[in-house]
PDB file as gemmi writes it, atoms N, CA and C in Angstrom:
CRYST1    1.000    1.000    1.000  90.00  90.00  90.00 P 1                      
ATOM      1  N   UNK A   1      23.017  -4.423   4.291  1.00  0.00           N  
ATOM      2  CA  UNK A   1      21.582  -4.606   4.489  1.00  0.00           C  
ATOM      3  C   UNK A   1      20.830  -4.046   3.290  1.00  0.00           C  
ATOM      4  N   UNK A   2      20.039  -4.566   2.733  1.00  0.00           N  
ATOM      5  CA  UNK A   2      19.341  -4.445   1.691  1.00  0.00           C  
ATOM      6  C   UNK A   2      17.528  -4.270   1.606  1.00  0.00           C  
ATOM      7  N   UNK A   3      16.928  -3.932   1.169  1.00  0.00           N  
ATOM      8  CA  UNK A   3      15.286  -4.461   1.358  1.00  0.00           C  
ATOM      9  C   UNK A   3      14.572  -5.067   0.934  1.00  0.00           C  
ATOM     10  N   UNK A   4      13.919  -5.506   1.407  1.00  0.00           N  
ATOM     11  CA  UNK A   4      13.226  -7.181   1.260  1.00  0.00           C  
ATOM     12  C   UNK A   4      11.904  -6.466   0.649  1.00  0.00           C  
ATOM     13  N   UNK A   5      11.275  -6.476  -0.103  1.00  0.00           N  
ATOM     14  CA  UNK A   5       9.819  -5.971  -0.591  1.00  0.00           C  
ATOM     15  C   UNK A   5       9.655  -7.630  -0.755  1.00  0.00           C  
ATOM     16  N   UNK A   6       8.332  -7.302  -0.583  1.00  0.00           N  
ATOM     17  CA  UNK A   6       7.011  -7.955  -0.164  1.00  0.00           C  
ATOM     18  C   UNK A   6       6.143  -7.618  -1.277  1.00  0.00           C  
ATOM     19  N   UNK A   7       6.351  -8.593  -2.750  1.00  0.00           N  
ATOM     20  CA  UNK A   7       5.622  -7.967  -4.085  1.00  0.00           C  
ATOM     21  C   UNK A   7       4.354  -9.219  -3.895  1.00  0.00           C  
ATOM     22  N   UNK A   8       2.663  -8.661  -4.678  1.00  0.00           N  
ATOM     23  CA  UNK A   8       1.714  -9.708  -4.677  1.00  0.00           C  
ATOM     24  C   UNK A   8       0.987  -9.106  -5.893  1.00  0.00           C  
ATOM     25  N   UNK A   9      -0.135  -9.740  -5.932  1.00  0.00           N  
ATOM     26  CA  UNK A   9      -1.443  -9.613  -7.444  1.00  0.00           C  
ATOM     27  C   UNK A   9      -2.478  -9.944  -6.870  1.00  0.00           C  
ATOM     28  N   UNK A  10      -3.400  -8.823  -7.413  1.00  0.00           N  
ATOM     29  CA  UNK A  10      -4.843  -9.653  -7.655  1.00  0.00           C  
ATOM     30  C   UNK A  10      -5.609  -9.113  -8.658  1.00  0.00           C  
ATOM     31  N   UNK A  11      -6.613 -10.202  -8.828  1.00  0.00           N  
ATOM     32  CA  UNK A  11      -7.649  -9.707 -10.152  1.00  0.00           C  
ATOM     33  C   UNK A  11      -8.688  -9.095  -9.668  1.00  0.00           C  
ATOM     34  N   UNK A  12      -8.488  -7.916 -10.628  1.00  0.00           N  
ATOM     35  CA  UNK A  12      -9.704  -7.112 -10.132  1.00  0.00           C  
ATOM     36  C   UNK A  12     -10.617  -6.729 -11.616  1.00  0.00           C  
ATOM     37  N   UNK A  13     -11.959  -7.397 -11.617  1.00  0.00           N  
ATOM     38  CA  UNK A  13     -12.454  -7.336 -13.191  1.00  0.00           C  
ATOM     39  C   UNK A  13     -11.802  -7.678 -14.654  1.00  0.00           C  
ATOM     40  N   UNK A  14     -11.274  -6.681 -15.097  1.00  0.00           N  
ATOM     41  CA  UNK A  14     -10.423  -7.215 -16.411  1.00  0.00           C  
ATOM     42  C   UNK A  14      -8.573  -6.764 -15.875  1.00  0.00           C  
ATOM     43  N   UNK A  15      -8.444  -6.190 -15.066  1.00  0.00           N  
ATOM     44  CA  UNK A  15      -7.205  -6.432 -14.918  1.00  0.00           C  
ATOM     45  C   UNK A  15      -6.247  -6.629 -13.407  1.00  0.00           C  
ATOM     46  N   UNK A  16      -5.175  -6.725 -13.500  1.00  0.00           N  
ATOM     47  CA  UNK A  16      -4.593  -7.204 -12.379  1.00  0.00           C  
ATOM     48  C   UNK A  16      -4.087  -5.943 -11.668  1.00  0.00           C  
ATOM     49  N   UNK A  17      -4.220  -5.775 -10.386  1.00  0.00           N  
ATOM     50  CA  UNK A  17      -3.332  -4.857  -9.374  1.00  0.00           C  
ATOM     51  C   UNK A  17      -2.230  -5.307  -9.000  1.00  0.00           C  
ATOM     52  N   UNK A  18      -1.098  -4.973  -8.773  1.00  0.00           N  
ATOM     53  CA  UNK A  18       0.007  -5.405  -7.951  1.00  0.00           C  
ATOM     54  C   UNK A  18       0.171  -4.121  -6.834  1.00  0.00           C  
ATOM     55  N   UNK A  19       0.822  -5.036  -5.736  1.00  0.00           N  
ATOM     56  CA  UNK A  19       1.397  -3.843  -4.791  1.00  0.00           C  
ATOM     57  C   UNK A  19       2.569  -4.257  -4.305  1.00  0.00           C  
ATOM     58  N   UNK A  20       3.480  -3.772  -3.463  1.00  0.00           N  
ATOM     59  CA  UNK A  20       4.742  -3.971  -2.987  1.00  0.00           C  
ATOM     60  C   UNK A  20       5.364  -2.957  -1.611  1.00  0.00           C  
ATOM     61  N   UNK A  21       5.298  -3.868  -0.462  1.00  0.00           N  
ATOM     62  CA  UNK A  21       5.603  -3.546   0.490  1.00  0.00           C  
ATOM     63  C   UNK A  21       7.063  -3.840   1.312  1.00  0.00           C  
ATOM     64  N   UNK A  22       7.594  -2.891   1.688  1.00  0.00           N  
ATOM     65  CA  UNK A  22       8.886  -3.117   2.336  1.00  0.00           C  
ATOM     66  C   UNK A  22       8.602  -1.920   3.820  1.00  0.00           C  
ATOM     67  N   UNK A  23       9.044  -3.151   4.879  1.00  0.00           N  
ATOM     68  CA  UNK A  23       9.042  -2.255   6.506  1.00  0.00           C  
ATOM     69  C   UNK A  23      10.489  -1.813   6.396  1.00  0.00           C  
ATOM     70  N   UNK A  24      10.264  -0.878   7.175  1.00  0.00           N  
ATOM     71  CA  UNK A  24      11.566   0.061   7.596  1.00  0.00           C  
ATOM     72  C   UNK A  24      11.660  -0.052   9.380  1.00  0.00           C  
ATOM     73  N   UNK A  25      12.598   0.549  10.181  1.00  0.00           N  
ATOM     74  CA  UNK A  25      12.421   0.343  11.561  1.00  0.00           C  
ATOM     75  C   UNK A  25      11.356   1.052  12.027  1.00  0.00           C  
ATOM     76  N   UNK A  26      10.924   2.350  11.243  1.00  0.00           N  
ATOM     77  CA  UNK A  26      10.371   3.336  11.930  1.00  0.00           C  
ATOM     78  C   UNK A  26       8.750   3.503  11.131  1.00  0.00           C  
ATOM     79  N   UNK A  27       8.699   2.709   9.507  1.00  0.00           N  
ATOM     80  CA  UNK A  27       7.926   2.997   8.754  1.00  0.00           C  
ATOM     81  C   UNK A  27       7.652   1.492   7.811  1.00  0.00           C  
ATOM     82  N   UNK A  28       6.554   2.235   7.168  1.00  0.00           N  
ATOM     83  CA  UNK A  28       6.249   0.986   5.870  1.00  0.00           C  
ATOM     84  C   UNK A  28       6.127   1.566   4.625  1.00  0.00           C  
ATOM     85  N   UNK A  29       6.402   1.549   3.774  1.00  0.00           N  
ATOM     86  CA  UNK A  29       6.681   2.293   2.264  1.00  0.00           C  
ATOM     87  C   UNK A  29       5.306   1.111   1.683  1.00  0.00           C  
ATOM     88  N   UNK A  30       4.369   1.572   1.119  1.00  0.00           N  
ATOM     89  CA  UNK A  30       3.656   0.238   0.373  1.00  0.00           C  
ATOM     90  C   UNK A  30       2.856   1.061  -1.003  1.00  0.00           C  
ATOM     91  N   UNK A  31       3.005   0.514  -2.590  1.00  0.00           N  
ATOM     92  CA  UNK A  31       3.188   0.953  -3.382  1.00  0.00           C  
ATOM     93  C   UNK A  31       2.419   0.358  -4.026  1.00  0.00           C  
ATOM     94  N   UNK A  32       1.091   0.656  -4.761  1.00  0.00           N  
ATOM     95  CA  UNK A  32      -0.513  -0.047  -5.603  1.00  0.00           C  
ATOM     96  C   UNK A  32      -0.352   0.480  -6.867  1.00  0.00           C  
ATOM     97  N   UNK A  33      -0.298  -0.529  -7.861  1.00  0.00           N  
ATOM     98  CA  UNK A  33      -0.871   0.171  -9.102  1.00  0.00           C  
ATOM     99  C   UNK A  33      -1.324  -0.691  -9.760  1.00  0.00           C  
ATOM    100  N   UNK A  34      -1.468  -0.353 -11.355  1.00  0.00           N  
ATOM    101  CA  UNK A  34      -2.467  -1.683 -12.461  1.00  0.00           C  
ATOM    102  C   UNK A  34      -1.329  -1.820 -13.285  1.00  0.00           C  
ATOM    103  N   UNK A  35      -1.216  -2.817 -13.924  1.00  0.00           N  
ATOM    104  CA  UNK A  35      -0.649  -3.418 -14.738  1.00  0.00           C  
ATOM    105  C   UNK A  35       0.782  -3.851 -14.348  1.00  0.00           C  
ATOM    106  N   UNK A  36       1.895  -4.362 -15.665  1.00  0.00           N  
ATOM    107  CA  UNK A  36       3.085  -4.741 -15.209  1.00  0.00           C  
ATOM    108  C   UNK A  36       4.557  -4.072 -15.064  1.00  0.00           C  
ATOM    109  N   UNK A  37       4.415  -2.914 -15.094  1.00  0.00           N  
ATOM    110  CA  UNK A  37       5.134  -1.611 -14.402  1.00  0.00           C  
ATOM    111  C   UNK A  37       5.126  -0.569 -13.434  1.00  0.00           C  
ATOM    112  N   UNK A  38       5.990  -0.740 -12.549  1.00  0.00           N  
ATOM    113  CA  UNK A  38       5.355  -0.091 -10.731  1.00  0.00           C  
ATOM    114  C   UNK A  38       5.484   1.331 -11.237  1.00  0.00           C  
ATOM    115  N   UNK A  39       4.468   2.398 -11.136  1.00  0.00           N  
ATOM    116  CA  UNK A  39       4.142   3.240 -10.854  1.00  0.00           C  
ATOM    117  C   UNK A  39       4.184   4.193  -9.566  1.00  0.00           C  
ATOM    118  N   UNK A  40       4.726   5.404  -9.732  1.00  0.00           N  
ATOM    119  CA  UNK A  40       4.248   6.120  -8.368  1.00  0.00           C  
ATOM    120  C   UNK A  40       3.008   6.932  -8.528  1.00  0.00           C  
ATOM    121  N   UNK A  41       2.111   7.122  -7.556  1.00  0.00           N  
ATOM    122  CA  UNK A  41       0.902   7.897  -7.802  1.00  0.00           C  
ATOM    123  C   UNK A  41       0.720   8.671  -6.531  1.00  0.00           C  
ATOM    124  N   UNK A  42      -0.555   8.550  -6.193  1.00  0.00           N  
ATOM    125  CA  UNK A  42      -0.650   9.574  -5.200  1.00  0.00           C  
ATOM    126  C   UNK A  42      -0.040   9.063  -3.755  1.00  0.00           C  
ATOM    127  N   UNK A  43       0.195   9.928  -3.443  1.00  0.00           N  
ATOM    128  CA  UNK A  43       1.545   9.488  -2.130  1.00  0.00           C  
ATOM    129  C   UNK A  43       0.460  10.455  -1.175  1.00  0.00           C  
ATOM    130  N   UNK A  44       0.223   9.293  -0.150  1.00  0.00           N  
ATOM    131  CA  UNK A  44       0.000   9.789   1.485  1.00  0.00           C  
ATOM    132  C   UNK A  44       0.453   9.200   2.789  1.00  0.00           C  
ATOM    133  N   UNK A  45       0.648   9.971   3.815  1.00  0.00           N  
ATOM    134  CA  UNK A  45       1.392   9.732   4.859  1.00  0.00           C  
ATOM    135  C   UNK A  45       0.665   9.606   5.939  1.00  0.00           C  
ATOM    136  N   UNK A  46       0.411   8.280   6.889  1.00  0.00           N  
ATOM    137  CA  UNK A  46      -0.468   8.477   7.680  1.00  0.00           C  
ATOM    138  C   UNK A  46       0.610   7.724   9.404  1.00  0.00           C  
ATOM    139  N   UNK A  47       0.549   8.355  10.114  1.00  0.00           N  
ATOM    140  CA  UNK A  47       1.340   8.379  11.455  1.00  0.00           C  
ATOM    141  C   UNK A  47       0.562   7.398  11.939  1.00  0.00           C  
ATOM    142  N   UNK A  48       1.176   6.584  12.837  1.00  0.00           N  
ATOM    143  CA  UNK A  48       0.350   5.521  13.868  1.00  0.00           C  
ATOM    144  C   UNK A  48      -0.194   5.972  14.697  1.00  0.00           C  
ATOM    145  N   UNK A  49      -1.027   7.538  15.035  1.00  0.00           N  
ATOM    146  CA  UNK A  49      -1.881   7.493  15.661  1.00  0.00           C  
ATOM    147  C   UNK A  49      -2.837   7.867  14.828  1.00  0.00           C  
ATOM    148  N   UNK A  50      -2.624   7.520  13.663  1.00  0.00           N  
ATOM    149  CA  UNK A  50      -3.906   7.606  12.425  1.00  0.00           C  
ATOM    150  C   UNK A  50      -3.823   8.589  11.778  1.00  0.00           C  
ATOM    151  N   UNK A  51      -3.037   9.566  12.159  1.00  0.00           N  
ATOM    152  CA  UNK A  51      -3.545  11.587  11.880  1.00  0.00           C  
ATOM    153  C   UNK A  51      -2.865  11.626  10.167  1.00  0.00           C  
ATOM    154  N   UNK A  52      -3.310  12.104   9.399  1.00  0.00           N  
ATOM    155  CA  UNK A  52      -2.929  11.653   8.150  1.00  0.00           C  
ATOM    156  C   UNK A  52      -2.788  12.887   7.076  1.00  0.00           C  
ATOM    157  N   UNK A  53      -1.715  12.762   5.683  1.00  0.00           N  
ATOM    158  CA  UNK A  53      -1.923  13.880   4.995  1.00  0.00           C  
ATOM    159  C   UNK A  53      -2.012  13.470   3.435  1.00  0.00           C  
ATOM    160  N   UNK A  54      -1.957  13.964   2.701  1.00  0.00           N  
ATOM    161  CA  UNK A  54      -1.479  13.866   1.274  1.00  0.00           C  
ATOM    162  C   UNK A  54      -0.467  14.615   0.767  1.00  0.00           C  
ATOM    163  N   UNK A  55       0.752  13.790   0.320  1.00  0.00           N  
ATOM    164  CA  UNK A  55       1.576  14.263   0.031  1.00  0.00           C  
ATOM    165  C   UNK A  55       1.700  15.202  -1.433  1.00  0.00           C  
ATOM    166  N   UNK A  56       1.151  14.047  -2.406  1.00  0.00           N  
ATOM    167  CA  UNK A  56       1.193  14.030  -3.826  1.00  0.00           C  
ATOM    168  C   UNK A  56       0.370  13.635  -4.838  1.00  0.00           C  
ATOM    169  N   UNK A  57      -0.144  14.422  -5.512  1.00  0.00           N  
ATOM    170  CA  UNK A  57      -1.151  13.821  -6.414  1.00  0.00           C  
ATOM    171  C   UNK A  57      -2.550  13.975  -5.789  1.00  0.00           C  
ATOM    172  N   UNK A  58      -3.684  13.810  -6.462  1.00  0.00           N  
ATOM    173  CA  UNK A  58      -5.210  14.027  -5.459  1.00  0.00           C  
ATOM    174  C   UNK A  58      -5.919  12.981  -5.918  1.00  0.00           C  
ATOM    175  N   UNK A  59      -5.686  12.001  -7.416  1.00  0.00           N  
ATOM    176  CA  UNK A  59      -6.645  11.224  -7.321  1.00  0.00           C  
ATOM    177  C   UNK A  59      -7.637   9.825  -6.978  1.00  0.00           C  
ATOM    178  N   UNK A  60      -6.175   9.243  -6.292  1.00  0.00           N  
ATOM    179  CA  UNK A  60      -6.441   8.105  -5.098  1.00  0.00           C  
ATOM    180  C   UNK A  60      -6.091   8.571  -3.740  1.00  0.00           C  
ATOM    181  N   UNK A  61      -6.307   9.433  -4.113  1.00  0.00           N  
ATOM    182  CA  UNK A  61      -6.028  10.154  -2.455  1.00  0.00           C  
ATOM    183  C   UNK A  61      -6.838   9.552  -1.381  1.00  0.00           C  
ATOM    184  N   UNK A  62      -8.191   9.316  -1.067  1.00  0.00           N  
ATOM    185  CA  UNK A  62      -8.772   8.582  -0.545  1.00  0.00           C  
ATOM    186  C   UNK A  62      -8.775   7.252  -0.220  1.00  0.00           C  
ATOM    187  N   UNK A  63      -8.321   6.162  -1.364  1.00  0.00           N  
ATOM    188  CA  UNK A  63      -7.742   5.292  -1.292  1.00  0.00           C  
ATOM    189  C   UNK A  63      -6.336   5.080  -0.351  1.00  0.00           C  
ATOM    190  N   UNK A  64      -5.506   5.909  -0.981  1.00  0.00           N  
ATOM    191  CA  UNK A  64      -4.865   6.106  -0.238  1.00  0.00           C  
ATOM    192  C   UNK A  64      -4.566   6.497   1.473  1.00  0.00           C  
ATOM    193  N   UNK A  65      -5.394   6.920   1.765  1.00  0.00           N  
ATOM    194  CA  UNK A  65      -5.332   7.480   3.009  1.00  0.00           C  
ATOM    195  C   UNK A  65      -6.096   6.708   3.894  1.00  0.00           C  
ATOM    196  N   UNK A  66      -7.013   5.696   3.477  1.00  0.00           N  
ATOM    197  CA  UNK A  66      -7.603   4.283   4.000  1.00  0.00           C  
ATOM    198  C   UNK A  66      -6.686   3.429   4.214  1.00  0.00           C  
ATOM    199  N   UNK A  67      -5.987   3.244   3.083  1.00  0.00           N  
ATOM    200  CA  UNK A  67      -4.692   1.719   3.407  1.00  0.00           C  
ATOM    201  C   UNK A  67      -3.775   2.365   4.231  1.00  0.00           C  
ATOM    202  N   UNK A  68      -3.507   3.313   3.976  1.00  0.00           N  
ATOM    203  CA  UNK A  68      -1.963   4.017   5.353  1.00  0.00           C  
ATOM    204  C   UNK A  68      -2.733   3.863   6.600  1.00  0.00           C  
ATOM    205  N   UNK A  69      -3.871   4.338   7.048  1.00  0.00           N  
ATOM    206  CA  UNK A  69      -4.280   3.947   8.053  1.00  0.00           C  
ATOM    207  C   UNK A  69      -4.389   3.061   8.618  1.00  0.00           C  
ATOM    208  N   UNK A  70      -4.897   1.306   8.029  1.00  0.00           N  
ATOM    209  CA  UNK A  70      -4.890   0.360   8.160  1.00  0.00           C  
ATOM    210  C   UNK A  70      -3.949  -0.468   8.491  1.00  0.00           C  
ATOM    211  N   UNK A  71      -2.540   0.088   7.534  1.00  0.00           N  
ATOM    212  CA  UNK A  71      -0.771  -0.128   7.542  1.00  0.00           C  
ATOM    213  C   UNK A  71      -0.710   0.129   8.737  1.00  0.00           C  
ATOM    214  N   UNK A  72      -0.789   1.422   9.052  1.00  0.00           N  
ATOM    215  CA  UNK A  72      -0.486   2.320  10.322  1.00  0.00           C  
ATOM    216  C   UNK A  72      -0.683   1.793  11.837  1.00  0.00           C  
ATOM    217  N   UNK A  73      -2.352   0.847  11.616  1.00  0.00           N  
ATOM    218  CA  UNK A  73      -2.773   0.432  12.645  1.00  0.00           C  
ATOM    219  C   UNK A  73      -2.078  -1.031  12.773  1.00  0.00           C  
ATOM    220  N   UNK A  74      -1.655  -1.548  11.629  1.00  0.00           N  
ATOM    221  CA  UNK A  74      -1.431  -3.067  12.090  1.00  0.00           C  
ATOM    222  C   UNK A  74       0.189  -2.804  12.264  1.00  0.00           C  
ATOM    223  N   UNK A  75       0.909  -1.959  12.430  1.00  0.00           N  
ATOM    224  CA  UNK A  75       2.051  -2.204  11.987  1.00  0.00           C  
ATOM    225  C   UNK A  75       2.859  -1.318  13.051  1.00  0.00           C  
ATOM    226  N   UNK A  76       2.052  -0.124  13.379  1.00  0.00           N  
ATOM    227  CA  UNK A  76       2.324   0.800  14.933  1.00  0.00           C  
ATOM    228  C   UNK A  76       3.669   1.262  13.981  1.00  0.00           C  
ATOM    229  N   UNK A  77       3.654   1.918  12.874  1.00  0.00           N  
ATOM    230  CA  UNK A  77       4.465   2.416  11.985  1.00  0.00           C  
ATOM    231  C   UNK A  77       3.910   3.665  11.107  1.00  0.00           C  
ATOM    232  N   UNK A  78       4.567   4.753  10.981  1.00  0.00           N  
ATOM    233  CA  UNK A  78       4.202   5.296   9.781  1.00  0.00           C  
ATOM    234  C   UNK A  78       4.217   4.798   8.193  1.00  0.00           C  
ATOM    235  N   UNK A  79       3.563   5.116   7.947  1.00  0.00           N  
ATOM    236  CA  UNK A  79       2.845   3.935   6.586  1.00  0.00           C  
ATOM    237  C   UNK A  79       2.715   5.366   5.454  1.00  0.00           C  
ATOM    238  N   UNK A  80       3.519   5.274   4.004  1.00  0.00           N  
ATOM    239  CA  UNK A  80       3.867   6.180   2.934  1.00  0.00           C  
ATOM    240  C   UNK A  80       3.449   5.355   1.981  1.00  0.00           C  
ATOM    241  N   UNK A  81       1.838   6.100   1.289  1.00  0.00           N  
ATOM    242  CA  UNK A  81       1.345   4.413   0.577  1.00  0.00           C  
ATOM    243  C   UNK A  81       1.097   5.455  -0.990  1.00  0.00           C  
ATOM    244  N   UNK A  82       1.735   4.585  -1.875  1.00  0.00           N  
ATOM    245  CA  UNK A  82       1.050   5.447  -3.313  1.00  0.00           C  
ATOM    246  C   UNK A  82       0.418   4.876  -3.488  1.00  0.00           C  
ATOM    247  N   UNK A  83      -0.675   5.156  -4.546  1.00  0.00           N  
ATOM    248  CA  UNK A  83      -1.774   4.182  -5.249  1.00  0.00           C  
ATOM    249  C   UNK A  83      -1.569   5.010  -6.702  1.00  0.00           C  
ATOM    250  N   UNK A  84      -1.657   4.321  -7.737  1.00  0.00           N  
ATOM    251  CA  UNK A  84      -2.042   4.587  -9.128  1.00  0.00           C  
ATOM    252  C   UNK A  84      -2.341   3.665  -9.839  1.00  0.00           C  
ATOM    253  N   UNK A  85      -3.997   4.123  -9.781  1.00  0.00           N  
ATOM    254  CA  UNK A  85      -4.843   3.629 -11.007  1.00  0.00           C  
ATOM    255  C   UNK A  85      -5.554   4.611 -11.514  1.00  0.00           C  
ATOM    256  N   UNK A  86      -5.854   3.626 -12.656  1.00  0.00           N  
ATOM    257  CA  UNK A  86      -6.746   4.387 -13.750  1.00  0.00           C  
ATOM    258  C   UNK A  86      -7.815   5.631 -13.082  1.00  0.00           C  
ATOM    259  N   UNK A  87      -7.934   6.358 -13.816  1.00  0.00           N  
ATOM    260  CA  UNK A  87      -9.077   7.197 -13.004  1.00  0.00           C  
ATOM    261  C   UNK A  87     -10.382   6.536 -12.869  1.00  0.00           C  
ATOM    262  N   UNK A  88     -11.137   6.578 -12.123  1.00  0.00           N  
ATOM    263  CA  UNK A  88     -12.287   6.124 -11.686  1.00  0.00           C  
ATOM    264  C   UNK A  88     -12.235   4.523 -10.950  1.00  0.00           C  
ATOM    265  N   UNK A  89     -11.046   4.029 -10.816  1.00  0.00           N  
ATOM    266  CA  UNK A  89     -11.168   2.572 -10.659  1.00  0.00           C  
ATOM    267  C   UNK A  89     -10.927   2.420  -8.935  1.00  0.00           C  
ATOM    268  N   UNK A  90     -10.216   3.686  -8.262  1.00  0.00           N  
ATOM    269  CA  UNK A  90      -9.755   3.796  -7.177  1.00  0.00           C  
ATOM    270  C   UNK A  90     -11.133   3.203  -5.996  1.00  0.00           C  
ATOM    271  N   UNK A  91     -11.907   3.865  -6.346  1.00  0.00           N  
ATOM    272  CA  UNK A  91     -13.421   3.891  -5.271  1.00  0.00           C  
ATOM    273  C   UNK A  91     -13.755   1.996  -5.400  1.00  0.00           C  
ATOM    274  N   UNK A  92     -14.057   1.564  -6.356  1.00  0.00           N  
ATOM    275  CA  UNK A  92     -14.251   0.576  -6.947  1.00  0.00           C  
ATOM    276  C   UNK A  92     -13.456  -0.606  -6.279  1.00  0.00           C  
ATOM    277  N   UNK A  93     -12.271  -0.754  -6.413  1.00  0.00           N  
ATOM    278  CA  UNK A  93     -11.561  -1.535  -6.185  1.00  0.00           C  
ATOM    279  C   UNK A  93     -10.776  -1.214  -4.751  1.00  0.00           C  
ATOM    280  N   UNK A  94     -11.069  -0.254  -3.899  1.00  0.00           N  
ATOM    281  CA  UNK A  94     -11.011  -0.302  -2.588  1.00  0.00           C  
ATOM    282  C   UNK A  94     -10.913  -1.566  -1.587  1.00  0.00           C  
ATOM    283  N   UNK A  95     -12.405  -2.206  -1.589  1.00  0.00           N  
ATOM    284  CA  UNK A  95     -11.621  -3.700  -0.346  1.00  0.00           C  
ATOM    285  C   UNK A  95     -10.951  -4.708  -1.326  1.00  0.00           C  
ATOM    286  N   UNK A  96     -10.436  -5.000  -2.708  1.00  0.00           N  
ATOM    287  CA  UNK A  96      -9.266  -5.317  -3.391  1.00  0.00           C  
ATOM    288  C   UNK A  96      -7.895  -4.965  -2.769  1.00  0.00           C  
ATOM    289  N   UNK A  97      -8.114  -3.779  -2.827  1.00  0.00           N  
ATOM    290  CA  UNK A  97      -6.240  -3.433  -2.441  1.00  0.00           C  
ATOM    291  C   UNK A  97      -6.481  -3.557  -1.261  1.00  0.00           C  
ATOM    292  N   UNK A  98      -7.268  -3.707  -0.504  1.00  0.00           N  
ATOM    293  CA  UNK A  98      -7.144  -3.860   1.275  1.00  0.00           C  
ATOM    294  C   UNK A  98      -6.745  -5.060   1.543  1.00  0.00           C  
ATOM    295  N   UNK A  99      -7.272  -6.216   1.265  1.00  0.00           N  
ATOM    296  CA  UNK A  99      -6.982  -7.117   0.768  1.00  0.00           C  
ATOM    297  C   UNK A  99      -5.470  -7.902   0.344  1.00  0.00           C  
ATOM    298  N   UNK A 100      -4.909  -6.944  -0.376  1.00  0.00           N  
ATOM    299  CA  UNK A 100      -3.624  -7.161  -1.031  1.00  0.00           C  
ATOM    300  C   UNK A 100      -2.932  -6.873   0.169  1.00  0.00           C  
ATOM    301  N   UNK A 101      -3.461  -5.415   0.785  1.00  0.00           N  
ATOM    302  CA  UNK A 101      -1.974  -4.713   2.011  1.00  0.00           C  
ATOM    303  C   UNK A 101      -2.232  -5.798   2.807  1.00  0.00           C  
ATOM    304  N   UNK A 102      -3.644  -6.390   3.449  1.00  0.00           N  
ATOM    305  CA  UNK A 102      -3.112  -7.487   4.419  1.00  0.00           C  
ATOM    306  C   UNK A 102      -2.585  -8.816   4.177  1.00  0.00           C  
ATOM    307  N   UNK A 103      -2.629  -8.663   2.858  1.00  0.00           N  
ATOM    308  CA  UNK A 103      -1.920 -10.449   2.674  1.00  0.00           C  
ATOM    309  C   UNK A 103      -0.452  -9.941   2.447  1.00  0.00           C  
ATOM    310  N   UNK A 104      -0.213  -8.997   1.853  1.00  0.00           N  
ATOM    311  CA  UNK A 104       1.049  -8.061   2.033  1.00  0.00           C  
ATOM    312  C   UNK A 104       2.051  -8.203   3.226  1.00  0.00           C  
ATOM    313  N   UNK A 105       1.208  -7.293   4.152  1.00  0.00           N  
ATOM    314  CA  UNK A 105       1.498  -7.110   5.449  1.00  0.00           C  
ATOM    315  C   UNK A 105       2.064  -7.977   6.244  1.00  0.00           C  
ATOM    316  N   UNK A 106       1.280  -9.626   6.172  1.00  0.00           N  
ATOM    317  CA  UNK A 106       1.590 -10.884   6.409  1.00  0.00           C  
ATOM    318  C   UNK A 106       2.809 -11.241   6.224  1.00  0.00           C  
ATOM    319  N   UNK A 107       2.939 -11.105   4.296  1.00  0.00           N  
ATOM    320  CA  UNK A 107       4.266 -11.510   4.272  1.00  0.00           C  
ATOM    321  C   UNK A 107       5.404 -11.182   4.558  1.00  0.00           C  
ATOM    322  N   UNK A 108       5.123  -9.142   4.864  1.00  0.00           N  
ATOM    323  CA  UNK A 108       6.243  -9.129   5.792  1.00  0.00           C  
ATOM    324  C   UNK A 108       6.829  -9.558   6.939  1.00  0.00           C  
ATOM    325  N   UNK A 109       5.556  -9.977   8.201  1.00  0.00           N  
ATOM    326  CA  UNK A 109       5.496 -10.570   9.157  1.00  0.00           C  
ATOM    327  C   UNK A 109       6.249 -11.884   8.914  1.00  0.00           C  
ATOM    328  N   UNK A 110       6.339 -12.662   8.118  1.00  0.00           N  
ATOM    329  CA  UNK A 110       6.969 -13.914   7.481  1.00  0.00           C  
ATOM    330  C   UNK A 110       8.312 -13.591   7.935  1.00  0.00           C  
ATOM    331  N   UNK A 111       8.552 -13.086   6.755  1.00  0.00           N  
ATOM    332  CA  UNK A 111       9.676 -12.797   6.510  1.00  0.00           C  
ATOM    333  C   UNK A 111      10.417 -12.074   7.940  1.00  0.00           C  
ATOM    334  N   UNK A 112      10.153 -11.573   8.763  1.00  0.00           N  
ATOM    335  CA  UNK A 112      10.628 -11.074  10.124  1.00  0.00           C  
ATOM    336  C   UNK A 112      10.872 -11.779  10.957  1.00  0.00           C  
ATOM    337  N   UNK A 113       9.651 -12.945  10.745  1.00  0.00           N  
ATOM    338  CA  UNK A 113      10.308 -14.323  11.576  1.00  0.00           C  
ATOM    339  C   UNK A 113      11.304 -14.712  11.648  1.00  0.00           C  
ATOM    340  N   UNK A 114      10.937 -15.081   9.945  1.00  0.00           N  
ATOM    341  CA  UNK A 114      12.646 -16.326   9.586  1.00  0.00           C  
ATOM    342  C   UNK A 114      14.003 -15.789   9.561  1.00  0.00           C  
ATOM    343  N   UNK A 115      14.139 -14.121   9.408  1.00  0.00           N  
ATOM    344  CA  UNK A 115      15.712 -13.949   9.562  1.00  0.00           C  
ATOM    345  C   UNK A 115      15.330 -13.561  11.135  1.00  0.00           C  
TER     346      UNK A 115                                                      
END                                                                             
């Protein structure tokens, strides 16, 4: 058994975000950054009854701790989400990456179908 990530893009002003999501039985790992090398950044952990922390890093922390929640709620999973971007771009580009986790999210749903 292997893992299936769930990679996507979008444009946000002058450059592109990618993110990449893979479910687990118990969790969702989902991973945001800019440009064309995956990055780890700030890592937060948010439980499916929402209650949430920061693991690592402070400066998408907020970002962060919005999409795990969102993960969290659609997915009735603990949700471990990094984000790394540029400094200042996090606030900004917020319903962007929301955006991404639910078209994301989807495709994991896809993919759960068909096998």
């Amino acid at each position: 058994m292997g893992l299936d990530f769930s990679t996507g893009e979008v444009e946000f002003q002058d450059s592109v975000f990618r993110g990449s999501v893979v479910e687990l039985g118990n969790a969702v790992l989902a991973l945001f950054w800019e440009g064309d090398e995956p990055l780890m950044g700030t890592l937060t952990v948010t439980l499916p009854d929402r209650s949430s922390s920061p693991l690592l890093g402070d400066r998408d922390r907020q970002l962060g701790l919005v999409l795990g929640a969102h993960i969290a709620a659609q997915t009735g999973k603990m949700a471990l989400v990094s984000v790394n971007l540029p400094l200042g771009r996090g606030e900004a580009a917020g319903r962007t990456l929301l955006q991404l986790a639910r078209s994301l999210l989807g495709e994991v749903g896809k993919k759960e179908d068909e096998g």
